[in-house]
N, C-alpha and C positions, 0 to 999 in steps of 0.2 A: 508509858505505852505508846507504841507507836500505831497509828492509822494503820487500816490494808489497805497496801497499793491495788488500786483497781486497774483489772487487763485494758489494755488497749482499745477502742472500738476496732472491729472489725471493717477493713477497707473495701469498700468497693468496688468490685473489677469492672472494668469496662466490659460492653457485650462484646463480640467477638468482631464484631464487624463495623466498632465505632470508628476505629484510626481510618478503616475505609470511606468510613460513608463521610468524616469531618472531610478529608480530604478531595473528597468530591464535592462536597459545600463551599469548597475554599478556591475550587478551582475556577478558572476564567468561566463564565457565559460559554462563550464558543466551546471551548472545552465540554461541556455539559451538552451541548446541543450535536457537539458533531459523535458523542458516545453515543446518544440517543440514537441518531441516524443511524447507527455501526452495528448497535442491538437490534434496529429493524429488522438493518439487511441481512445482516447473519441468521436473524429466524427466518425469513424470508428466504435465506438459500438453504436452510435445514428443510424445512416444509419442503419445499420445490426438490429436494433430492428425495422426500418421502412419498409425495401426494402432489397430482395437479388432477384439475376438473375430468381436462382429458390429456392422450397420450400428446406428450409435446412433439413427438416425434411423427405424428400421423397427418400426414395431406389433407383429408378431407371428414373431418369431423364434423364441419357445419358446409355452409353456401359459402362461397366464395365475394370477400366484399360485404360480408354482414356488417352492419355499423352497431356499435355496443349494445347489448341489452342484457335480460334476462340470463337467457341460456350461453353466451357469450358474454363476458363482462367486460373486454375488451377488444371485443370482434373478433373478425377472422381477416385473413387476408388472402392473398391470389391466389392462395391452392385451398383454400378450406379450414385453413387450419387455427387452433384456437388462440389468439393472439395472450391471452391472460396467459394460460400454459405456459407457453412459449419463453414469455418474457418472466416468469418465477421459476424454473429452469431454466432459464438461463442468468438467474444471480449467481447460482453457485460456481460458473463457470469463470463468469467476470469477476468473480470477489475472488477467486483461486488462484485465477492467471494475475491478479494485481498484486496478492499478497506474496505469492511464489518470488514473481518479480522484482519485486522491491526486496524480498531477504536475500537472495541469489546476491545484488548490486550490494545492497549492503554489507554483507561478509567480503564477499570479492575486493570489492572499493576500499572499505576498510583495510584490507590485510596490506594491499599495496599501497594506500595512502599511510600506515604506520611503518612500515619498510623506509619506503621514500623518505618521511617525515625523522626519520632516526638513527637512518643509515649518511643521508648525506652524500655531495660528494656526484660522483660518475652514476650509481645508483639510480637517484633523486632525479639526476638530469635525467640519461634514459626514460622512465618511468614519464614526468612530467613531459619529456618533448612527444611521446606517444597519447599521453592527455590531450595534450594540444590540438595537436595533429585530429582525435577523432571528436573534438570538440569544433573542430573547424565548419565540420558538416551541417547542418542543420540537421535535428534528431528526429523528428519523424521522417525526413525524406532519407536517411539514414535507414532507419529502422524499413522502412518501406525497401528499398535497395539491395536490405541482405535478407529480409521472409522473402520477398522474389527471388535472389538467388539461392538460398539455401530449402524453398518450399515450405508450404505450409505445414500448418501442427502446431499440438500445443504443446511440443516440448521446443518447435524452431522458434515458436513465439515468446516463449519464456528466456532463453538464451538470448535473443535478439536484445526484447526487450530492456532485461538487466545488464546484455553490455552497452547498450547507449547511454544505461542510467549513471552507470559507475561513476564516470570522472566527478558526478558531486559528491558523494561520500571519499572518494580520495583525496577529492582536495580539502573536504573538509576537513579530517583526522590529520592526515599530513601535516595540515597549520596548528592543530592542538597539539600534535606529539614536537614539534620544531620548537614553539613559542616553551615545553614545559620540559624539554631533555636537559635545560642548560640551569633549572630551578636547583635552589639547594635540596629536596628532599629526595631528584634524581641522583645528584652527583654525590649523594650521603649514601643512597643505596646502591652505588658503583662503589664508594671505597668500602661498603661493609662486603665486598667481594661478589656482588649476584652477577650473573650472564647481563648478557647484552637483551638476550631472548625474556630471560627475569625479570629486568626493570622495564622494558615497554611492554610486555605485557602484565603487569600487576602494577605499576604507579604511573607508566605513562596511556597508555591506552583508554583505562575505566574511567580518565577526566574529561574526555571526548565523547563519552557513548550518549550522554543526556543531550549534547545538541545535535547526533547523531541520529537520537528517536525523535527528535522532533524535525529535521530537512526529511527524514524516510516518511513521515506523515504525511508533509506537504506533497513529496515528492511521488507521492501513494496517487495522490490525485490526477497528476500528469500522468501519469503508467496506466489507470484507468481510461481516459480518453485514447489515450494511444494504443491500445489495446482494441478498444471499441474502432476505432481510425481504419487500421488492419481490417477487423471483420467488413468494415464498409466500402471498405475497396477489392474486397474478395480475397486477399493476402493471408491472410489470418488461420484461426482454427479451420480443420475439415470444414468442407461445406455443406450446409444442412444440416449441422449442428445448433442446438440452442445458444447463440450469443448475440447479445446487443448488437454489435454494428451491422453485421448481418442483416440483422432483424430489421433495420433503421433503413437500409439499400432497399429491402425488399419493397418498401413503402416509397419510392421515388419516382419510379412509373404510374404512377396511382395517387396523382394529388387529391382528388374526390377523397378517398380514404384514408383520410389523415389518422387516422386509429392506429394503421400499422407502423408508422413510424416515433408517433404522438409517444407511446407507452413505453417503448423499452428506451426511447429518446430522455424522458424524464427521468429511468432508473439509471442511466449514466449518469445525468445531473444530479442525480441523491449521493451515488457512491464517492463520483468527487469530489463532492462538495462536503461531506462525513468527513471524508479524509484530510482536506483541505480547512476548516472548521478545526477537527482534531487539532491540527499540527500546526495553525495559524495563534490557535490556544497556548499550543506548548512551547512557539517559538517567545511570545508574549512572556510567558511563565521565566524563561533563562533571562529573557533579556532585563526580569526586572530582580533576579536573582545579584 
C-alpha cells in the first residue's frame, strides 16, 4: 500500500502592495526624502485649490504689514492680503507650471534627440547645430528674452520654458539611441524586416527612458526656480495671480517685513529641492546599475 500524498501547502501571496513598499525600502535615502517632500507639496497644492483661510485673491483681508500671528499665520503684506493663502495657492500654480514644463521638453527633446541619434548624417547635424546654437545663450536670460517678447502667461511661460529645457533631453537620448543602433539586437531586428520607425521605437528608444526620468527630475528643479525667476521679475504668469516669484518681489520694498518674501521663498526651496533629492536619488540608482 501506498502512503496519501499530501496537497501541497498552500503559498502565500504577497499583499498587494509589498513589491511597492520593498522597493521604496531599497531605495536611496534621497529617494525616500525628496518623495516625501513631492507628497507634501501635492497635498499642499490639492488643499490650496480647495480651501485657504481666506480669499487668496483678496487685497485687504487683514492690516497691511501684519507680522505673523494668530489670525494670519504668515502675515499679510502691502495690500492686506493673507500671505499663508497666498502662498498654498500658489503651490498648485508652481507644481503645474514645473511639471507641464518639463513633460512638454521632455517628449519634444526626446523625439528629436531619437531622430538625430538614428537618423544620422545631414539630419543629426542640422538638429545638433541648432542645439548649439540655442545652447550658446545662457538659459535664464534666454528664457527672460523670449516671455518678454512673446508676453506674459501661462501658457507663454510653459513654451518658453520647455524650449530652453529641451536641448538636455536631446542630447541625452541622441547618445542612447547612437551608442545602441549599431548593438546586435538592433541590427537582428532590422534583418527580421521591422521599419526604421519599429526598431527605435520599441528596442531603441525604451533603453534611454530610465536615465531620461532621472535628468527630467533633476531637471524639475531648475524649471522650478526659473519659473519662480519670471514671476520675480514681473515676466511671468498674469499679474496678481497667486505665484512664488511674485509673491517674493512683492516683499523687496519692505525689508522690515521679511514674512512676505520669508514664505513663499522657502516653498521654492522645498519644491526644488523634492525635485532635486528625487532625481539626485535616481541618478545614483543608474549609475550604480
Amino acid at each position: 500500500m501506498t502512503a496519501p500524498v499530501s496537497a501541497p501547502p498552500a503559498r502565500a501571496h504577497p499583499a498587494p502592495g509589498a513589491p511597492a513598499a520593498r522597493r521604496l525600502r531599497a531605495a536611496p535615502p534621497t529617494v525616500r526624502v525628496g518623495l516625501a517632500l513631492m507628497a507634501l507639496l501635492v497635498a499642499a497644492a490639492v488643499v490650496g485649490r480647495i480651501w485657504t483661510p481666506y480669499d487668496p485673491d483678496a487685497p485687504a483681508v487683514g492690516v497691511p504689514f501684519q507680522a505673523p500671528g494668530g489670525s494670519h499665520w504668515f502675515g499679510t503684506d502691502q495690500a492686506g492680503g493673507d500671505v499663508f493663502s497666498k502662498t498654498l495657492a500658489a503651490t498648485w500654480t508652481d507644481l503645474w507650471l514645473t511639471v507641464v514644463a518639463v513633460a512638454v521638453a521632455f517628449v519634444v527633446g526626446s523625439l528629436f534627440g531619437a531622430i538625430a541619434g538614428y537618423r544620422g548624417g545631414w539630419t543629426d547635424a542640422v538638429i545638433m547645430r541648432v542645439t548649439e546654437i540655442l545652447q550658446s545663450f545662457p538659459a535664464l536670460l534666454l528664457a527672460l528674452l523670449l516671455v518678454t517678447t512673446l508676453g506674459s502667461g501661462l501658457l507663454n511661460v510653459i513654451v518658453v520654458v520647455a524650449f530652453v529645457g529641451l536641448p538636455g533631453y536631446l542630447r541625452l537620448l541622441r547618445a542612447e539611441v547612437r551608442s545602441s543602433r549599431s548593438r546586435e539586437f538592433a541590427e537582428a531586428a532590422v534583418l527580421a524586416g521591422n521599419s526604421g520607425t519599429r526598431v527605435l521605437v520599441r528596442h531603441l528608444v525604451p533603453g534611454g527612458i530610465a536615465p531620461l526620468v532621472s535628468y527630467a527630475a533633476v531637471n524639475a528643479a531648475w524649471v522650478a526656480i526659473v519659473v519662480s525667476s519670471l514671476g520675480f521679475v514681473g515676466v511671468g504668469i498674469e499679474p496678481g495671480s497667486p505665484e512664488w516669484g511674485s509673491m517674493i518681489a512683492g516683499g523687496k520694498d519692505a525689508p522690515d517685513a521679511y514674512w512676505i518674501s520669508l514664505f513663499p521663498g522657502l516653498a521654492v526651496l522645498l519644491l526644488a529641492g523634492a525635485f532635486y533629492l528625487l532625481g539626485d536619488g535616481l541618478v545614483d540608482k543608474e549609475d550604480h546599475r
